[in-house]
C-alpha positions as CSV (number, residue, x, y, z in Angstrom):
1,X,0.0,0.0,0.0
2,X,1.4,3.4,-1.3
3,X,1.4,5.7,1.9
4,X,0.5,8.8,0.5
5,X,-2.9,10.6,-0.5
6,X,-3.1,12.7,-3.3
7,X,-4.8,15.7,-4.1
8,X,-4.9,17.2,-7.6
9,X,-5.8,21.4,-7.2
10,X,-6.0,24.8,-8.8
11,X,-6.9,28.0,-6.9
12,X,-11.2,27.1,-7.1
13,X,-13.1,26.7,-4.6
14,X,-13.6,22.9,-4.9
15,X,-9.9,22.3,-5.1
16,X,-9.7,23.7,-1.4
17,X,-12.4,21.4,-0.3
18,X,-10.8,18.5,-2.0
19,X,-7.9,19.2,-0.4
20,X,-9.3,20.0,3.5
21,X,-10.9,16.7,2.9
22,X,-7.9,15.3,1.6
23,X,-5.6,16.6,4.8
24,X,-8.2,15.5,7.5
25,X,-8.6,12.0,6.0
26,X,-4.4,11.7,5.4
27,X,-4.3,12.3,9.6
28,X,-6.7,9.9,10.0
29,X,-5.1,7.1,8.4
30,X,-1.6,8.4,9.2
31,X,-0.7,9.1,5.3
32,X,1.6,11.6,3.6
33,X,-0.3,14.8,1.6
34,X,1.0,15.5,-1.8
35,X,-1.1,18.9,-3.4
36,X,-0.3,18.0,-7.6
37,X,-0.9,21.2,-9.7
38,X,-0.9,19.9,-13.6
39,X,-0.4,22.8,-15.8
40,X,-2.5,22.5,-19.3
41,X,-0.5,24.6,-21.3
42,X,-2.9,24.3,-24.4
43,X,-5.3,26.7,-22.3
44,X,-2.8,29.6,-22.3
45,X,-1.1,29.3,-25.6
46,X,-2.3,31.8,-28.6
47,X,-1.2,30.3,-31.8
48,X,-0.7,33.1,-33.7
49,X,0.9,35.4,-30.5
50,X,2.6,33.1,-29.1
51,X,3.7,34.5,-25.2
52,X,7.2,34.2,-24.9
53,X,8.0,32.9,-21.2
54,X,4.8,31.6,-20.6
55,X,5.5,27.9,-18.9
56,X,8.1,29.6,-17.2
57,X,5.4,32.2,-16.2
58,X,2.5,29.3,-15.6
59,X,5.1,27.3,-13.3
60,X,6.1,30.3,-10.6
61,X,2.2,31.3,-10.2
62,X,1.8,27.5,-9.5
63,X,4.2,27.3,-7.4
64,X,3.2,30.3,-5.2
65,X,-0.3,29.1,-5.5
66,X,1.0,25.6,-3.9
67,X,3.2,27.5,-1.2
68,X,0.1,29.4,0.2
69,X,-1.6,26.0,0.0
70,X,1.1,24.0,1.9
71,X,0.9,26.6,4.1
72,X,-2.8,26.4,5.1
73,X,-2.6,22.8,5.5
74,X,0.1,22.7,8.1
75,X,-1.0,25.2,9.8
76,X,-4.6,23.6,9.9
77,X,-3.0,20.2,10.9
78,X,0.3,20.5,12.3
79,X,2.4,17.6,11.9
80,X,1.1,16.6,8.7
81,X,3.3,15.4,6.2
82,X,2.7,17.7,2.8
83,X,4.6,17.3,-0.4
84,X,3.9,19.7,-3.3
85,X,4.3,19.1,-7.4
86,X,4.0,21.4,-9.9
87,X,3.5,19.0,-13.7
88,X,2.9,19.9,-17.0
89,X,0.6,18.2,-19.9
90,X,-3.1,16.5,-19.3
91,X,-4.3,17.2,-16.2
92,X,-6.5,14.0,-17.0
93,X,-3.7,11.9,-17.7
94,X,-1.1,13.2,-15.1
95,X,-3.6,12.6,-12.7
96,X,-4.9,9.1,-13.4
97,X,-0.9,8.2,-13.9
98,X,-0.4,9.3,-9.7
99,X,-4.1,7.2,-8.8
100,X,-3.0,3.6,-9.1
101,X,0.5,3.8,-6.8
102,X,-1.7,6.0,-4.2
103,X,-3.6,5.5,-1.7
104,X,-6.6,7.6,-2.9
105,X,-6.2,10.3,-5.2
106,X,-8.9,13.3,-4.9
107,X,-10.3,15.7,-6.8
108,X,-12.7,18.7,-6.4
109,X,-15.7,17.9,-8.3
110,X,-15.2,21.5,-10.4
111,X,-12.3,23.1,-11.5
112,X,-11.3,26.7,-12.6
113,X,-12.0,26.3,-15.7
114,X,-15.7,24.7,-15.1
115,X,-18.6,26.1,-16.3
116,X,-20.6,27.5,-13.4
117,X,-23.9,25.4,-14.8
118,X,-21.6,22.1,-14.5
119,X,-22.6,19.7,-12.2
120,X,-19.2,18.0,-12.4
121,X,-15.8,19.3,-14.0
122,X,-14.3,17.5,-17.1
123,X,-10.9,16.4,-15.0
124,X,-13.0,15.0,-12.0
125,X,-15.2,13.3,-14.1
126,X,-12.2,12.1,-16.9
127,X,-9.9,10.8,-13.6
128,X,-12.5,8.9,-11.8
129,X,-14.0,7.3,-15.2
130,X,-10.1,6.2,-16.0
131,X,-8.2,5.8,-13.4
132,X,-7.3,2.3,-11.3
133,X,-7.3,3.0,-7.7
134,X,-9.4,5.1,-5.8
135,X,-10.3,8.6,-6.6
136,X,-12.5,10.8,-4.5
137,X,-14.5,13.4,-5.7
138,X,-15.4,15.9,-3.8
139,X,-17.9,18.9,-4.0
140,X,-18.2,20.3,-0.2
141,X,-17.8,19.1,2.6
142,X,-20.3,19.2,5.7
143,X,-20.3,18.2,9.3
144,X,-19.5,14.7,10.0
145,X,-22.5,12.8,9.5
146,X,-21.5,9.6,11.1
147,X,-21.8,7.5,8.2
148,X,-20.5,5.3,5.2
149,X,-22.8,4.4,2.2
150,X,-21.5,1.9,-0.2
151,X,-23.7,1.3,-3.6
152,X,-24.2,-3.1,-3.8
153,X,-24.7,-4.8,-7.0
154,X,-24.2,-7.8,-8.8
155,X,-21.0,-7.2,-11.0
156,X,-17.3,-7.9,-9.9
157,X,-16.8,-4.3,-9.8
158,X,-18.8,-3.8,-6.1
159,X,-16.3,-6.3,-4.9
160,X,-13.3,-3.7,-4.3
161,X,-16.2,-0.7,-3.6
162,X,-17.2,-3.3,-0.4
163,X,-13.6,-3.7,0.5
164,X,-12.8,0.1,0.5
165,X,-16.2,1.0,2.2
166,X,-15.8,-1.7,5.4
167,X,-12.8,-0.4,5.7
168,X,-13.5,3.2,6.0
169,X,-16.2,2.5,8.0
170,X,-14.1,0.3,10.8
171,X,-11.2,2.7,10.5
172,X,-14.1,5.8,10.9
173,X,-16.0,3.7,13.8
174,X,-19.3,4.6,12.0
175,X,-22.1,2.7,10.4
176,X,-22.2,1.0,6.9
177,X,-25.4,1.8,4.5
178,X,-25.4,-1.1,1.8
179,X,-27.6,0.0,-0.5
180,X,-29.5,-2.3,-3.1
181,X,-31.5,-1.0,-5.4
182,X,-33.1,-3.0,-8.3
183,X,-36.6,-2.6,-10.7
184,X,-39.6,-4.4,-10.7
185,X,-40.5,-5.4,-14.3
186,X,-43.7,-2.9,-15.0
187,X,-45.5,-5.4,-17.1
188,X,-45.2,-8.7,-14.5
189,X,-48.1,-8.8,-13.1
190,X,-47.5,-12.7,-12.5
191,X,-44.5,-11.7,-10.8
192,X,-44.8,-13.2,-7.2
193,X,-43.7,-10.0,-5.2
194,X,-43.1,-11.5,-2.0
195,X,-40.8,-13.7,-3.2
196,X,-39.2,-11.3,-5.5
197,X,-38.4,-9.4,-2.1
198,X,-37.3,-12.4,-0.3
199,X,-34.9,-13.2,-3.3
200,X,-32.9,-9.5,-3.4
201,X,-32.4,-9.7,0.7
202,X,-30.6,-13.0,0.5
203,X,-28.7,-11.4,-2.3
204,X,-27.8,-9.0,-0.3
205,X,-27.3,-11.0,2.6
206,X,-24.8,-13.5,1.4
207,X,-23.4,-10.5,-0.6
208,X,-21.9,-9.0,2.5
209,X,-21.2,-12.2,4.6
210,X,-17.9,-12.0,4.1
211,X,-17.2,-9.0,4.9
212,X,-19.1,-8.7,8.2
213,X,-16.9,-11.6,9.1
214,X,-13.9,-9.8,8.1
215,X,-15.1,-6.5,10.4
216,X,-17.4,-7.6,12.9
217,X,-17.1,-4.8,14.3
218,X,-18.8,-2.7,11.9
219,X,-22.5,-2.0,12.5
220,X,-24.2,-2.4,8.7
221,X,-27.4,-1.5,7.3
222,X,-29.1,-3.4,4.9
223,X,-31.1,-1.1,2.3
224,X,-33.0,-2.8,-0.3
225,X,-35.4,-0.6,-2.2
226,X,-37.0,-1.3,-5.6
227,X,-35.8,2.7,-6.7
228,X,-33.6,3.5,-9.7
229,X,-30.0,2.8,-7.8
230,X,-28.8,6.6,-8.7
231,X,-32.0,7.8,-6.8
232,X,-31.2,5.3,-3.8
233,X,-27.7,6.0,-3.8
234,X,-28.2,10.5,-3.8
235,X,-30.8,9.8,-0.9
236,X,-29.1,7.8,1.1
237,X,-26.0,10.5,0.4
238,X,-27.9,13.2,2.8
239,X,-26.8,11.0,5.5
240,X,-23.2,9.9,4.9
241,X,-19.7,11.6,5.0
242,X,-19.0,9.2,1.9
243,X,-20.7,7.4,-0.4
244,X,-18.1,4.5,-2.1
245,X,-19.2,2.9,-5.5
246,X,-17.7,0.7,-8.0
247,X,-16.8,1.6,-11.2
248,X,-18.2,-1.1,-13.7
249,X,-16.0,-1.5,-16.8
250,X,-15.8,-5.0,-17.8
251,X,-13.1,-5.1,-20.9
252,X,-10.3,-2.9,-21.9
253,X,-13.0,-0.4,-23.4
254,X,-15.8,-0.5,-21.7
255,X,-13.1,-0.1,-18.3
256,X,-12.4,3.2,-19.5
257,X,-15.4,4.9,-18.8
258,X,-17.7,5.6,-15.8
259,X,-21.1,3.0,-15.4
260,X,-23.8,4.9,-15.3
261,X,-25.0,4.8,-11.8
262,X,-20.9,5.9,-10.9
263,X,-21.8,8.7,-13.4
264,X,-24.9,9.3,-11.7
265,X,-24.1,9.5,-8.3
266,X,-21.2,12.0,-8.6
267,X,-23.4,14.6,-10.4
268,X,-26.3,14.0,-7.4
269,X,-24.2,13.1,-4.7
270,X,-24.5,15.8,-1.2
271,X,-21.2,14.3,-0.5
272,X,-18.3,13.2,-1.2
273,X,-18.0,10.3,-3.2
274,X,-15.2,7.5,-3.7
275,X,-15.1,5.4,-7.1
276,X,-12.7,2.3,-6.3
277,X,-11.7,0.3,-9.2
278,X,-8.7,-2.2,-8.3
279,X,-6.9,-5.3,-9.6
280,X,-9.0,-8.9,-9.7
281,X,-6.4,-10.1,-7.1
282,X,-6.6,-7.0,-4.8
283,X,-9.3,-8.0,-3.0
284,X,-7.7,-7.3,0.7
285,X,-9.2,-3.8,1.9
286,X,-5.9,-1.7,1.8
287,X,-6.8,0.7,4.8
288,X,-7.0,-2.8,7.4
289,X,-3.2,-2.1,7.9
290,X,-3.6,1.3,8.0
291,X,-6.1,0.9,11.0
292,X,-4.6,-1.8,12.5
293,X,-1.1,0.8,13.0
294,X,-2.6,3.3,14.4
């Protein structure tokens, strides 16, 4: 496990929150900060005037924009361990590059360069549809709520979203919302209901069983609702601190992109929300150890 959280940031609004959420989650797991400014040069460069000087000009404004940043965060959290890089290219693809060694990458949910109207920025949303690990969007953050929410399913890729969210939840001492959510065919009227019902909650329960044997300690709730899952998932987000979900790409295309309920919930989530995609033989929750050393 990579010791070290990282947060990628501009000078918006929702790269500060991204990165107070970032800090106060780093102390909790005992992790080294890294802030990771990515300097699109393609914004800033006029074709037919070019500006001479300009990366040189782009990299000490980033650098004093990182300064003041460091700053705030040790001063906030003293004793924190903060690293700061200044990189040049796609922020998309310098970003997802530093997601796979880390232990979480995050992200403000908008950037500078948003549009105000956008629900979700076009690096936020390009890093957590590509990138392996775990990336953390984030769009505010509230007072503690006292719980995790983790989105269940039937693909492979809730596997490592269960695995990231018992962990937080044992390492956080709070409760665990698994949340089901599947439709009713609207022309079954044979359907036996009852037994429909029955059907989805041993699903669910022998879903989790492993996992409340691997953290016994962690109190979950089972919620099993016949709503659209994005619906079940931004309700049950009021709630939560986090709200964890897989990202479900199958093969080496359809892995590159966001499923639609992960695409869902980060434009309607009221918190902050984790997309976990690992490796088929990463199953072992990689924030056990970190709990278990503090």
């Amino acid at each position: 496990m990579n010791d070290v959280i990282v947060v990628g940031t501009d000078d918006s609004l929702d790269a500060d929150a991204a990165i107070a959420w970032a800090a106060a989650d780093a102390v909790r797991k005992g992790l080294r900060l890294e802030l990771v400014h990515v300097i699109e040069r393609g914004s800033y460069d006029l074709p037919r005037c070019p500006l001479p000087g300009l990366l040189e000009t782009l990299g000490e404004a980033a650098t004093r924009m990182l300064e003041e940043k460091y700053q705030a965060v040790t001063t906030r959290w003293p004793g924190i361990e903060v690293a700061t890089e200044v990189k040049t290219g796609s922020a998309v693809a310098q970003l997802r590059a530093q997601a796979e060694p880390a232990a979480e990458l995050v992200v403000g949910s908008r950037g500078r360069g948003g549009f105000a109207s956008a629900l979700l920025g076009s690096v936020s949303l390009g890093v957590a549809g590509h990138a392996h690990g775990t990336v953390v969007v984030v769009r505010s953050v509230a007072a503690e709520r006292g719980q995790i929410v983790v989105g269940v399913d039937e693909s492979d890729s809730s596997t490592p979203a269960l695995a990231h969210a018992f962990a937080e939840a044992s390492l956080r001492r709070v409760p665990l919302r698994a949340v089901y959510a599947y439709a009713v065919p609207i022309h079954a009227v044979s359907l036996d209901l009852d037994r429909l019902q029955r059907t989805q909650y041993e699903f669910v329960r022998d879903r989790l069983a492993p996992w409340r044997a691997e953290y016994p300690e962690v109190n979950v709730i089972e919620d099993i609702t016949s709503v659209h899952p994005v619906a079940a998932l931004a309700e049950a987000s009021k709630d939560a601190d986090l709200v964890v979900v897989g990202n479900r790409g199958h093969s080496a295309v359809a892995s590159a992109v966001l499923g639609s309920v992960s695409h869902g919930v980060l434009h309607h989530a009221d918190c902050p929300v984790a997309v976990v995609r690992r490796h088929e033989d990463d199953r072992t929750p990689r924030l056990r150890a970190a709990a278990s050393s503090r």
